[in-house]
N, C-alpha and C positions, 0 to 999 in steps of 0.2 A: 735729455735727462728729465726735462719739466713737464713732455709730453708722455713719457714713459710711468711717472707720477705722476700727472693727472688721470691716467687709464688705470693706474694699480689704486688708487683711491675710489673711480668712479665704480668700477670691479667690485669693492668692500662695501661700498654704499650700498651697491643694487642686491649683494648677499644678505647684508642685516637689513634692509628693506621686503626680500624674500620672506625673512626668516619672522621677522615682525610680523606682516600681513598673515602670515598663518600663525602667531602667536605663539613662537617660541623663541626667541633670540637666546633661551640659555642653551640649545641644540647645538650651538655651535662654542661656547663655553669653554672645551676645553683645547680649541685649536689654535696656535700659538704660529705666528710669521716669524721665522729666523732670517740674520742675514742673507744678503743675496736671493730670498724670494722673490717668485714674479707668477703673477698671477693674469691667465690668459683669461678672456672673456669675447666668445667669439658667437657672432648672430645668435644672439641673446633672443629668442619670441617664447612668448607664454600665451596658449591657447586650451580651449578645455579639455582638461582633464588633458594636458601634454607634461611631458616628463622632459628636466632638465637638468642637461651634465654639464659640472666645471671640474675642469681639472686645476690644480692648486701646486704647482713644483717647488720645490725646498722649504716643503711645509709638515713640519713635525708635530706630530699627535703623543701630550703627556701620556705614557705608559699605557699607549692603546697600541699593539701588535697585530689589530684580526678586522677585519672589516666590521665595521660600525653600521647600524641604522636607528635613527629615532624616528619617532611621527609623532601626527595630532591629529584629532579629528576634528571636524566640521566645527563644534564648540571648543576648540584652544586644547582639549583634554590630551596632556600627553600621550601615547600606545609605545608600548615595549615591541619590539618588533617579533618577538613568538606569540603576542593574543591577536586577534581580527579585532577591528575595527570597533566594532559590538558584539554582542552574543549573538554567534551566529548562529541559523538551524540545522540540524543534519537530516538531509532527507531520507537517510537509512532509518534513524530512531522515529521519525514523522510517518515514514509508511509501515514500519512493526506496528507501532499505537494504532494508528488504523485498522490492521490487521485484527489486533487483538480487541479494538472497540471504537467501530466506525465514528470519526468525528471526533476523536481524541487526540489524533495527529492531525486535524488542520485546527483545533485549539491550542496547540502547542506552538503554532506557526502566526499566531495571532488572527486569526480566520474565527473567530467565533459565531459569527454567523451561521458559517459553511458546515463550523462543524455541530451547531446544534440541529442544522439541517439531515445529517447522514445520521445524526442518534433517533432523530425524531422516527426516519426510514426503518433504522434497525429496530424501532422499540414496536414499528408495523407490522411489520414482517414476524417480530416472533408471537404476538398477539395473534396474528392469523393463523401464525403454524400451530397453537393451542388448540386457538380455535376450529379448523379444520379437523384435528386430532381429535378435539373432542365429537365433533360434529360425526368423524367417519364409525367411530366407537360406538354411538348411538344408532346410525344405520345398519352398522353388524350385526347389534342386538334385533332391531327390527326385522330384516331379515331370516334372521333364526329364529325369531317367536313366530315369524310369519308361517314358518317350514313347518313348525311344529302342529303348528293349529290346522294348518290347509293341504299340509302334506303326508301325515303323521308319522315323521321323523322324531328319533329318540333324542334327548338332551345330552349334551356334550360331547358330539359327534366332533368329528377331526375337518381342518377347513378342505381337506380331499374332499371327504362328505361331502360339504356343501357346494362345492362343484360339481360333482356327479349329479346331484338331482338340481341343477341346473342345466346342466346336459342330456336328460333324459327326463320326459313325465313321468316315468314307476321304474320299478325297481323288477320287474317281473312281467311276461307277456309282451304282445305287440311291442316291438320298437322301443324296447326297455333296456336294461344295462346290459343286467343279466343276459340276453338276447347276442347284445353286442360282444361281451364276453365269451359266450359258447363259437362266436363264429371265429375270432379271436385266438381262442384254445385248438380250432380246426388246421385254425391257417399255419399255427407254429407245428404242430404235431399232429400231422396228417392220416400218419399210418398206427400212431400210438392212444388207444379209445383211453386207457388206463393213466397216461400222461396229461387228456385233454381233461380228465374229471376233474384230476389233481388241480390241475392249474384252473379249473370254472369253482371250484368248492376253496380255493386259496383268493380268488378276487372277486367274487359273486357278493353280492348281498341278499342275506337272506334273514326269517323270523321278525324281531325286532328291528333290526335296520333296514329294512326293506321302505321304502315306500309309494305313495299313488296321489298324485296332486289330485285333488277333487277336479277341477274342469282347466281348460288351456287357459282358461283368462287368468287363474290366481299361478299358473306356472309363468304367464307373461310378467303376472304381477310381482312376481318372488324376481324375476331376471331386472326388472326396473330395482326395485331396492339395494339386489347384490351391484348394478351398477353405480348407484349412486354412492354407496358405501366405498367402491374402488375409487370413484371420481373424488369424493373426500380424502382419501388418502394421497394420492395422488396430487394436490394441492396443497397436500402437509408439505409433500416430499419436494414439491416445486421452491415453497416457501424456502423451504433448507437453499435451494440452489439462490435462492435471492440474496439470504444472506450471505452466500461466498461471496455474490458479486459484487454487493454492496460494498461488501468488503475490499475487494479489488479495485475497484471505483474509488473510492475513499482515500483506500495506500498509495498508488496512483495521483490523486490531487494534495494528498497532503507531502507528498514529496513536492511536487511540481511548485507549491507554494511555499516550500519549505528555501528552494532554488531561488523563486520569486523575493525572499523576504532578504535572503543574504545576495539578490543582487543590487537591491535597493541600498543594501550598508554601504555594497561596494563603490555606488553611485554617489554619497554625501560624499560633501566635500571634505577635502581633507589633506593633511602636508605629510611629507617624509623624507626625511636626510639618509641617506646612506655614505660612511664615510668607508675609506678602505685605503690601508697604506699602500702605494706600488714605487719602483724603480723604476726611470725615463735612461729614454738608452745613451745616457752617458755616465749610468748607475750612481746619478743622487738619487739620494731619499726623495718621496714624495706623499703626496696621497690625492686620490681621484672622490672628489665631492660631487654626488646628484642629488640634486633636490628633484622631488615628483610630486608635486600638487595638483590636486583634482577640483574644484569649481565650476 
């Protein structure tokens, strides 16, 4: 009997010793030993972050019917057992934010660094995309003053136009559009003279639209400006593809750290009791006690 009470005392010590070292001893407050209680305590080890069960027989819980859990965190602070440990991040809302503005979801995950780095990115990229845009806007025009002057094409011609007598030195004679088009008109409607007019006098240029670059070098010279104009654009349209990816990149890391920050909560140290009424199978009352401390 006296060694049976010294094990059900040493049992009690080592619970409110648990219960202390993580700074809660009113966690267990409302658990009440009735007659004939006996309380098992079997290889008892505590190792990091290991989880530990006691079961507790003819142990009655004041007007608790449903399994119990309290905790603490690292600093003593109680936790209700429906909130996490801290504010945790969700790395759904961390990579939207990103989405919608690179560097916003890894400031929300405390990364401020990271994420004045992806704003810094994005604030690049749309500066270039202006600037390209503006840049390609000014060689379109150069190009068309150039045509006008050296080619004498009419004003506000269609960018078709501006293709064609880039395809062609004139508009008329030797190895001209017009040329290209009559062979064109042969090839669809061989046997129909009346068919191929129609179709040279419906794509022909003629009169006013017609034109004759003065020499091969200002026609090479016009094909450098119209590239360079494409090449600007072209650079705009790159820019746009950076920011998707930036973006992507960004949604991506500020999840990944959004992971990082709530595994780091999950890693402080910290206590939790979970209590829960059961029946042992000789159908007393009971209730099965785990404590799970992390350190």
């Amino acid at each position: 009997m006296g060694w049976r009470m010294n094990r059900t005392v040493t049992a009690l010590l080592a619970i409110t010793l648990l219960i202390w070292v993580a700074g809660s001893a009113s966690a267990i407050a409302d658990l009440e030993l009735v007659q004939g209680a006996r309380l098992g305590l079997e290889d008892l080890t505590l190792v990091q972050g290991s989880r530990l069960g006691l079961e507790i027989n003819g142990l009655s819980l004041d007007g608790i019917r449903s399994p119990v859990e309290l905790g603490l965190s690292g600093d003593g602070r109680r936790l209700p057992a429906s909130e996490p440990a801290q504010g945790e991040k969700n790395p759904m809302v961390a990579l939207l934010m990103s989405m919608v503005l690179p560097g916003w979801g890894e400031m929300y995950t405390g990364n401020d660094g990271r994420g004045r780095a992806f704003m810094a990115a994005e604030g690049a990229i749309w500066v270039g995309y202006a600037s390209f845009g503006i840049q390609g806007s000014m060689r379109e025009e150069d190009y068309k003053e150039f045509a006008l002057v050296f080619a004498g094409v009419s004003q506000g011609a269609t960018n078709e136009y501006y293709q064609d007598i880039a395809d062609y030195i004139r508009s008329e004679g030797e190895d001209s559009f017009n040329e290209a088009i009559r062979s064109e008109a042969r090839s669809l409607y061989p046997d129909d003279l009346d068919a191929q007019n129609a179709y040279f006098q419906q794509h022909g240029y003629f009169g006013d639209t017609g034109w004759s670059w003065e020499s091969r070098a200002r026609f090479s010279e016009y094909l450098g400006l119209r590239h360079s104009a494409s090449l600007s654009r072209k650079n705009a349209f790159h820019m746009l593809g950076l920011a998707v990816l930036n973006r992507a990149i960004s949604g991506i890391d500020s999840a990944w750290m959004a992971r990082r920050y709530n595994q780091g909560l999950k890693d402080e140290p910290h206590a939790r009791l979970y209590i829960a009424p059961i029946i042992d199978e000789r159908g007393s009352p009971g209730s099965q006690v785990t404590l799970e401390m992390s350190f």
